[in-house]
N, C-alpha and C positions, 0 to 999 in steps of 0.2 A: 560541462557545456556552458557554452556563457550566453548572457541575454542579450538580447536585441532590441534597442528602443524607437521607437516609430518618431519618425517629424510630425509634427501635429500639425500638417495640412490639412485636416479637417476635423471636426468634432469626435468623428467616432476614432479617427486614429488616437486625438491625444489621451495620452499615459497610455497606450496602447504597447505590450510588450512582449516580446518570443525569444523562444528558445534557440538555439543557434543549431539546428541540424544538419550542416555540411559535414559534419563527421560523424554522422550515420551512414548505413546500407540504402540506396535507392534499389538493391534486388524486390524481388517480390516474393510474398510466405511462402517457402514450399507446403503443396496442400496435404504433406502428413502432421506438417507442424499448427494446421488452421482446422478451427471447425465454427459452424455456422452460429452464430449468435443470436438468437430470436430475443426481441424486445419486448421488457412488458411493462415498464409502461409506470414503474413503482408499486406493483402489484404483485403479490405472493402466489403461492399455489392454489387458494383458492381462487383467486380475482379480486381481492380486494387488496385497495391503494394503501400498502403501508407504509411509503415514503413520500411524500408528498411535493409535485411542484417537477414531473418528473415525464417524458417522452417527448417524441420526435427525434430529432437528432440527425447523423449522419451514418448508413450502411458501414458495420466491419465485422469483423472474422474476431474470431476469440484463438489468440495465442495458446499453443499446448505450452505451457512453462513448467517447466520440472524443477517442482521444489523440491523432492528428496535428495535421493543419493542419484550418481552419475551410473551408467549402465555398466559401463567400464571404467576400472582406474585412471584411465587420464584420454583427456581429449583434447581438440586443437581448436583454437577458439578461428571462425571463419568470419565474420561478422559480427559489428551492434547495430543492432535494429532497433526500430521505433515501436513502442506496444501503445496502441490505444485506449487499453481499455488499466491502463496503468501508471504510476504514476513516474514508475521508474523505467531505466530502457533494460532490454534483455540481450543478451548475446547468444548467434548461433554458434553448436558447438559442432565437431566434427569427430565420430570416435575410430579408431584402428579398422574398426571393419566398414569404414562407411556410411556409416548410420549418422542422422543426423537429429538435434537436439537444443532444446530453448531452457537456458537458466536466468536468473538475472546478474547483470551486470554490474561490477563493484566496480569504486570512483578510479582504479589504478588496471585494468581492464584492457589492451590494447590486442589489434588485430596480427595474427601469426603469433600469438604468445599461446601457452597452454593452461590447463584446469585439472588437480589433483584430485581425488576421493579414496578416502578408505585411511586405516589404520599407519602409521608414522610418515604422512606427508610433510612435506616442507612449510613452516610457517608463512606463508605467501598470499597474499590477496587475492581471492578466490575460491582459493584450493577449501574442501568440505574433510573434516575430521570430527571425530569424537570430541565432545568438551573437556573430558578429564584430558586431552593429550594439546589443548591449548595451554600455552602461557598465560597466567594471571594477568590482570591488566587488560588483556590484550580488547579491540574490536570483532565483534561478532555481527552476524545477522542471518534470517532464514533460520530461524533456530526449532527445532523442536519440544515439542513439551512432553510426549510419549515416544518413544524409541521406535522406530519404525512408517512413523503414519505421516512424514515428511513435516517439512516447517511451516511454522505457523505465525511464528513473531519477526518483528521487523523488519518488512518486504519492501516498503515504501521507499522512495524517494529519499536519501540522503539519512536513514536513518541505518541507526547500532544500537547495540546494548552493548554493556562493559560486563567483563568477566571478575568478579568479585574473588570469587576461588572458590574449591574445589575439597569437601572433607565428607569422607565417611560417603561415598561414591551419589554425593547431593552439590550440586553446582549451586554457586549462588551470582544472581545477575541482577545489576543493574538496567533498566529499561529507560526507552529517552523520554518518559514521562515521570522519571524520577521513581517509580514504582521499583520496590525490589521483593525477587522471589527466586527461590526453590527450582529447578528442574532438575531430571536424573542425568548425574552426569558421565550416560553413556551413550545418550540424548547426541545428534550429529546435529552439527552448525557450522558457516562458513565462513571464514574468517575476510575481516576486512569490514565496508561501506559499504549500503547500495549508495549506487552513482547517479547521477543526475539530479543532486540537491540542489541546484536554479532553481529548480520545476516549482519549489515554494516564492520564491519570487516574479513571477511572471503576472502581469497585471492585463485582465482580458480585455479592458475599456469599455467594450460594445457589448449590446445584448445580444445582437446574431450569433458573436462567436460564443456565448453561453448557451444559445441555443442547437448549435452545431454539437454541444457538445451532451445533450439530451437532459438540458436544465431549465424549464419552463418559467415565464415570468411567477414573480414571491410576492403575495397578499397577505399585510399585515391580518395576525386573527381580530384587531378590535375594528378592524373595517370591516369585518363580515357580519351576516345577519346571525343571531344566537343560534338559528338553526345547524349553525355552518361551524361553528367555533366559540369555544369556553370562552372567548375575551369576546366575541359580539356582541352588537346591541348598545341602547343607549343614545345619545344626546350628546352631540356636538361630541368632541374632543375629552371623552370621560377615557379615567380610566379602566383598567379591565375589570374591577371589582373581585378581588380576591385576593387574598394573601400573599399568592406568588403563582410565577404563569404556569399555561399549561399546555399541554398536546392537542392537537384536535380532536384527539378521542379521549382528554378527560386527566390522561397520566399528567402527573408536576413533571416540570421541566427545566433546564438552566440549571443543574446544579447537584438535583437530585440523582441521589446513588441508587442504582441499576441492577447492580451486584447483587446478583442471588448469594445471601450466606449458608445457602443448603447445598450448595455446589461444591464437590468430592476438591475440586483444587484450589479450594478457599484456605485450605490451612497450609499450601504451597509460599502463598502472599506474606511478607513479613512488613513490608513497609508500602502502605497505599499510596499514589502517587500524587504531588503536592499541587500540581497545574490544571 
């Protein structure tokens, strides 16, 4: 998809910039493929805000996307649609009996073309197979980490992992944050790009369309009162007073590693990623 750049007749248009959706579906979700999406708001299961800066927005449906495997061996691709609540687009599929189905869409993707699954598919952008029965080298994504429980790694928008190779039935994969590790390789993954890598280039200009898109105006923490935020408080234009920043609730920030090392797939990781 290519970008669209605004004339800057007026302040909020300029650098103002879109995606080029004329070659998406104007259909609308079929309602087996939709279910209703309740907001909250940056809030967990309890009620409390653990993302901060976060509600309002615009009403939408949450897409059924089917990360795993396909129902049947091969479908017909009907449609690419638009997903909002993603960053990538999805394609409807159509299988032999009717049935109808949401994957995501890879960069080589076109409408009346078909989608493979299962054991000695054709090497082909889309098509979902086993990782030992990929070629080395090759582009992957939607990949699993346990056999079975659908994919889990690289959904997004224009992103892959490389297929390192394949010994003693242990894949080894490059990820696009340079990260490389381990999964079983009888683990299914689908070869190819997710499609619509623009979508990182698209500049929103305006604060409406951020808030359209359920992202509330962002207050520095050393402008708040100490009650409010680790960096509050103080006198004039001080710094945060601390060795390095922090969360609103206290955790270091900006840099600091996350990574539970008591975590069963830590010894999966061979090379942590550099960026």
């Amino acid at each position: 998809m290519a970008t669209k750049i605004i004339r800057p007749l007026t302040n909020s248009k300029r650098g103002t910039s879109y995606l080029d959706f004329s070659a998406l579906s104007k259909e609308k979700t079929p309602k087996s493929l939709r279910a209703v999406l309740t907001k909250n708001a940056g809030r967990n299961n309890t009620g409390r805000i653990t993302v901060a800066h976060r509600g309002g927005g615009e009403k939408r449906f949450y897409r059924l996307v089917n990360f795993g495997n396909l129902v049947e061996n091969k479908a017909k691709i009907v449609s690419i649609d638009y997903d909002p609540n993603r960053s990538a687009n999805i394609a409807k599929i159509e299988y032999q009996s009717g049935k109808l189905d949401y994957i995501l869409a890879t960069d080589k993707m076109k409408v009346g073309g078909s989608v493979e699954c299962g054991e000695g598919v054709a090497v082909r952008s889309g098509n979902r197979t086993k990782i030992s029965q990929i070629p080395v080298g090759s582009t992957i994504f939607n990949i699993e980490i346990m056999p079975g429980r659908g994919g889990k790694i690289c959904r997004s928008a224009g992103n892959y992992a490389t297929l390192l190779g394949v010994e003693n039935n242990i894949a080894t994969l490059k990820l696009p944050s340079s990260e490389v590790r381990h999964v079983p390789a009888n683990c299914y993954a689908s070869i190819g790009a997710v499609g619509n890598a623009e979508a990182m280039n698209v500049s929103f200009g305006s604060a409406g369309r951020m808030r359209h898109k359920r992202i509330r105006p962002t207050v520095r923490g050393k402008a708040k009162n100490p009650v409010d935020h680790p960096h509050g408080g103080g006198e004039g234009g001080t710094s945060i007073g601390m060795p390095g920043p922090k969360t609103p609730w206290g955790m270091p920030a900006l840099g600091h590693r996350t990574r539970n090392k008591k975590n069963r797939n830590q010894k999966f990781i061979i090379k942590r990623r550099s960026k």
